[in-house]
C-alpha positions in Angstrom: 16.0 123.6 -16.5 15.2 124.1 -12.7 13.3 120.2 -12.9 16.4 119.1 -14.0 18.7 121.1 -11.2 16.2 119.7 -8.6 16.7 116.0 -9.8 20.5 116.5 -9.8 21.0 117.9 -6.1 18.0 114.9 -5.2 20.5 112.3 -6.8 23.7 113.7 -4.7 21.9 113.4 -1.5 20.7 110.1 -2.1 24.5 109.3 -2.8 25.7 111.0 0.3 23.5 109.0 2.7 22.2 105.4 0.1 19.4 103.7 1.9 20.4 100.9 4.5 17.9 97.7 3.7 16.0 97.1 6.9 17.4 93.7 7.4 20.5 94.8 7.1 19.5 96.9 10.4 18.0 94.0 12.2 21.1 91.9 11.4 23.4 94.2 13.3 20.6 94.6 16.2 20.9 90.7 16.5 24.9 91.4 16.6 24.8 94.1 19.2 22.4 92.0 21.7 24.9 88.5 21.4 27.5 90.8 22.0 26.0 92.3 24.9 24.9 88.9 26.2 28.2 87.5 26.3 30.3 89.7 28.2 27.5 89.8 30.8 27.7 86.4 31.1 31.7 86.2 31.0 31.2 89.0 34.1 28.8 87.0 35.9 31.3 84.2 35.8 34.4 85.9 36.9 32.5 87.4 39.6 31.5 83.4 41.0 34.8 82.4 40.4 36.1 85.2 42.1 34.5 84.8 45.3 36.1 84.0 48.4 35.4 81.0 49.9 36.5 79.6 54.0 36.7 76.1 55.5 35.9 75.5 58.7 37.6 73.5 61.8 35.4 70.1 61.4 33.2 72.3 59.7 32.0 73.7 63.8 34.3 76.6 64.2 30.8 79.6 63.0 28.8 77.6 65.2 30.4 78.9 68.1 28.6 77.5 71.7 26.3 74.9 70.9 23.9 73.6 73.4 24.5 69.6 73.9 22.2 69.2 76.9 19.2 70.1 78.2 17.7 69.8 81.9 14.3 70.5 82.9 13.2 70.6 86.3 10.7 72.7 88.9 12.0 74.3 91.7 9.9 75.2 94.7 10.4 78.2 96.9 9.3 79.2 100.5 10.0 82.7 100.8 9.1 84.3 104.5 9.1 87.6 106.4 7.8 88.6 109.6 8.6 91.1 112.4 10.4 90.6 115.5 10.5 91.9 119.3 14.1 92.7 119.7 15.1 89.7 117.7 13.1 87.3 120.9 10.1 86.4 119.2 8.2 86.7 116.3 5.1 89.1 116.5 1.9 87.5 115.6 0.3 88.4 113.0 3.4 90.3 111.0 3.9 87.2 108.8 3.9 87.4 105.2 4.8 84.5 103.1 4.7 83.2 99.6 5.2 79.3 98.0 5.6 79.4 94.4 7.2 77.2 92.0 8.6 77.8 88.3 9.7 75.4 85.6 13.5 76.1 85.1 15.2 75.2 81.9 19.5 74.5 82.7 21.5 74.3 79.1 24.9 73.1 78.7 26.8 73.8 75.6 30.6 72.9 74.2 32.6 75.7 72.6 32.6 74.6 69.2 35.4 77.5 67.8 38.0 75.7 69.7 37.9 72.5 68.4 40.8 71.1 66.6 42.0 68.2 65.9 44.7 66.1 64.1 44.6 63.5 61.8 47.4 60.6 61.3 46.9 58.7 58.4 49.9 55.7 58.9 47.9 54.8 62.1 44.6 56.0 61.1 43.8 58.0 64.2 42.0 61.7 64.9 42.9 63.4 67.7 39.9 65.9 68.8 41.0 68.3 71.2 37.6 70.0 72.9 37.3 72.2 75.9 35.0 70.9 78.2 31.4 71.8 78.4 30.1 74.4 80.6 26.5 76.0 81.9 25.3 78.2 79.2 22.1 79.4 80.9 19.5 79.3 83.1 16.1 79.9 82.0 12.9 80.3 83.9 9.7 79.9 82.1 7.2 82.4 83.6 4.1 81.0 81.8 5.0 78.0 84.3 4.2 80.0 87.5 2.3 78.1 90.2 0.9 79.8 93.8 0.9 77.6 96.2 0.7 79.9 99.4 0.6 84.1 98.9 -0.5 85.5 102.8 0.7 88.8 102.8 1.0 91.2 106.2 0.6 95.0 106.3 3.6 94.7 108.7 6.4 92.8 106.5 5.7 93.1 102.7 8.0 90.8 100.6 8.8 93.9 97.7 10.2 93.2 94.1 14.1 93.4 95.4 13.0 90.0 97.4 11.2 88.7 94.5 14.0 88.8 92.1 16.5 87.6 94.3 14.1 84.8 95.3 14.0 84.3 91.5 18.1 84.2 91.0 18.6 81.7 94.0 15.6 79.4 92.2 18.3 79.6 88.7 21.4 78.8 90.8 19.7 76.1 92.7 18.8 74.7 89.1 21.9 75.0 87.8 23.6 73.0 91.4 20.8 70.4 90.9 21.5 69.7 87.1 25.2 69.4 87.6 24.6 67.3 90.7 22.7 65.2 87.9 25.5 64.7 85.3 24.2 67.4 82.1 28.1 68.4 82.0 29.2 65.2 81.5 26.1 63.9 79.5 26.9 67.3 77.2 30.6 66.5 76.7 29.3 62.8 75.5 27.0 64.4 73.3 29.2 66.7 71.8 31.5 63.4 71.0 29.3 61.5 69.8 28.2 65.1 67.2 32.0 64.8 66.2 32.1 61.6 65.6 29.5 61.6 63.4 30.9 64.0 61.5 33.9 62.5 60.9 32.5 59.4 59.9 30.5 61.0 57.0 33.8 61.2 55.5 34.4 58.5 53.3 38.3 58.4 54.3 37.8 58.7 57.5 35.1 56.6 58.2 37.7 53.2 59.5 39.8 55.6 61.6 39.9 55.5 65.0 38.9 59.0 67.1 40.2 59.8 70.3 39.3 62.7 72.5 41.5 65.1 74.7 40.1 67.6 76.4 42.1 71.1 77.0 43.3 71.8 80.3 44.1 68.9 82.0 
């Protein structure tokens, strides 16, 4: 009798949970993983299509300045000090003096942010409106250092103060000489010829005619 009561409650809990067939179990794994798969994909997707995007003036308005000309030159400086009796004559001997030279690098550059320009299509024309170029900077290379004359006095010393305003006059002087020489107006022709480039890469634009104003005058 207690065989058979064990039996019974054994067949009532095999009713109460019935035994899932192991593929069966790997069918609805397969389910769960698609599932999963495809709405991590449709996420990916919304989040590219989503996205912001920006277009550019010309495609140059993040580049901000960009350098269109270069000048490279080496400036020579005489730098001199000595002591005087009641500003008659120099004293002998109280001289110190140095002649030195650096290799100066002048840059010009075009504000490329303010750029615009307007296209008419019945008379196929662009009209690029550009500031005009300017000195970005003046850089001295100081690997390019070259002594020509360093006689020093106990009497007059020629201190750092001297040195770096030596060094400031050499940049301004390289800057006057390379303007003297044209880079503004060679960078502005540069910068023209970057445009026009540009806009010729553009399959519609590439028969139109571009003219250039520049701002302020």
């Amino acid at each position: 009798m207690e065989e058979n009561e064990i039996a019974k409650k054994e067949n009532k809990k095999r009713k109460k949970f019935p035994k899932i067939k192991i593929h069966k179990i790997i069918k609805y794994i397969i389910i769960a993983v698609i599932l999963v798969l495809v709405f991590s994909s449709g996420a990916i997707f919304n989040s590219v299509l989503n996205g912001q995007t920006k277009t550019t003036k010309l495609g140059f308005e993040d580049v901000g300045e960009l350098v269109t000309q270069t000048a490279y030159m080496t400036i020579v400086r005489d730098t001199e000090e000595h002591r005087e009796f009641f500003d008659l004559f120099e004293i002998p001997f109280t001289q110190s003096r140095q002649i030195f030279s650096y290799d100066i690098q002048v840059d010009a550059s075009v504000n490329f942010s303010e750029i615009t320009n307007t296209i008419n299509d019945d008379k196929k024309e662009i009209k690029i409106e550009m500031p005009h170029a300017k000195i970005y900077k003046a850089t001295i290379d100081n690997d390019s250092l070259k002594v020509y004359l360093d006689q020093e006095s106990l009497f007059s010393r020629i201190d750092l103060s001297e040195h770096n305003e030596a060094i400031s006059e050499m940049k301004e002087q390289g800057i006057k000489d390379a303007e003297e020489n044209g880079i503004i107006e060679l960078a502005e022709r540069n910068a023209e010829n970057l445009i026009t480039n540009f806009m010729k890469n553009n399959g519609k634009n590439k028969d139109y005619n571009i003219v250039f104003e520049y701002k302020g005058e």
